[in-house]
N, C-alpha and C positions, 0 to 999 in steps of 0.2 A: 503494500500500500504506500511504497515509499512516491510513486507514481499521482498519489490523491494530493499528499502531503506537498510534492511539490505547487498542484495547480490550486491548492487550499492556501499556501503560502503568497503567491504570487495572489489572488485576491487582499488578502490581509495587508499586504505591503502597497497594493497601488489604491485599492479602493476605502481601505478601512485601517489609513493611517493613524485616524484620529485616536483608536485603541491605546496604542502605542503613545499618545502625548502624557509627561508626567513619567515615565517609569524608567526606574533607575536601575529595575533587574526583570528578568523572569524568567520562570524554570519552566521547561517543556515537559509533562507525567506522562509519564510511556511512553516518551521518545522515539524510542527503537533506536534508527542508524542517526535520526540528529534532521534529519531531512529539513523538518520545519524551523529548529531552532537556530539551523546552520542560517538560512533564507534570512532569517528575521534579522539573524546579527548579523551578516552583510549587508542588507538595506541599512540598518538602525545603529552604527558606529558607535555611539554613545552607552547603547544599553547592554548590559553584562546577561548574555544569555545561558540558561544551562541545562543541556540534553539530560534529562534524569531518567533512567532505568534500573529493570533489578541488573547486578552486579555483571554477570554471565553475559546480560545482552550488551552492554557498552565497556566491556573489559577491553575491546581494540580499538574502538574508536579515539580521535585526539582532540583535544578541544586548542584552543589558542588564540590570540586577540582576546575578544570579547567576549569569547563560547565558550566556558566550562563543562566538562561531564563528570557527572557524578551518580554511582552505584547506589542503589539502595530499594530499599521496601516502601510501596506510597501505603501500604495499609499500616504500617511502622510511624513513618515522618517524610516530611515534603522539603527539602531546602525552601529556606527563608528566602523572601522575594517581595519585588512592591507587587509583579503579577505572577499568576498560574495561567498554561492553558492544557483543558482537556481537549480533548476529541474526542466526540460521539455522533453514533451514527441512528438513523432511524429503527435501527434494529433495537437498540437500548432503550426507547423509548416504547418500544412493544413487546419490550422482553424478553426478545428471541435470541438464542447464542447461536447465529451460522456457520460463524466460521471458528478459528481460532488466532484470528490476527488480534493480538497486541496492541498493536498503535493505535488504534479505535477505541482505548481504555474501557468507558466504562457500558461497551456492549457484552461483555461476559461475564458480566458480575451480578452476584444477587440485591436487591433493593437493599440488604444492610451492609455488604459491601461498598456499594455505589455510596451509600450515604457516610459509611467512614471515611471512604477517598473525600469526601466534600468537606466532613469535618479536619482532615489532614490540611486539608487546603487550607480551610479558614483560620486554621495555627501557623500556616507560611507566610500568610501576607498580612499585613496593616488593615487596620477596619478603612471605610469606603473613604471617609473622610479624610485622612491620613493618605490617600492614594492607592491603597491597594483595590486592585482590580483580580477576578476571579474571569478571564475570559475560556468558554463555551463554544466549541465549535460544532455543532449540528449538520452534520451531512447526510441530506434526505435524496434517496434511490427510491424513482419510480419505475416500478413495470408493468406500466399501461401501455395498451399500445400506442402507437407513437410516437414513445419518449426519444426515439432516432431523429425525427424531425425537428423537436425543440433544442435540440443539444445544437 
């Protein structure tokens, strides 16, 4: 899915910079290869990004500049950040586990799951006021007919 994360990145960066105004860090949860958080800190010079996974999966990856990586458990602790971003697909919102891709974090987890990750979050970053931001990424897969046309 490293494939989504690039064309999810590139919206985020040319459309939806204003996210990014104000933040002086933010950690990517489930990572994977870093795809998104790589994108972000090369657009965004300023802001100190950090690919976060469990240990295993970013044990080769390199961080440098701006991009930190760091191992760890998000059901455990989330590095400190003014933002978080998850990714989620519409599958999480209907429950279903299809596949077993990772980087879509919290489409294979159970609602107490899903809600510890959220509570890990909200101990990483700064309350709203303060600047921290909790950004959500929602990618909704139709298959009506059609959906070849719209694309």
């Amino acid at each position: 899915m490293a494939s989504d994360s690039r064309i999810i990145a590139s919206v985020l960066i040319t459309k939806c910079k204003e996210l990014f105004k104000g933040l002086l860090s933010l950690v990517d949860v489930g990572a994977s290869t870093g795809t998104m958080a790589r994108a972000i800190a090369k657009a965004f010079s300023r802001l100190k990004c950090t690919v976060y996974d469990l240990p295993h999966v970013v044990s080769d990856l390199k961080g440098g500049g701006n991009l930190g990586v760091v191992g760890g458990d998000m059901f455990e602790a989330i590095p400190s950040a003014n933002g978080v971003i998850l990714k989620v697909s519409n599958q999480t919102l209907l429950m279903f586990s299809l596949t077993n891709d990772k980087q879509w974090i919290l489409r294979n987890w159970s609602n107490e799951e899903c809600l510890k990750t959220l509570k890990k979050c909200k101990e990483a970053i700064p309350s709203k006021d303060k600047g921290g931001k909790l950004i959500i990424i929602n990618m909704v897969m139709e298959n009506s007919k059609g959906d070849a046309e719209k694309i």
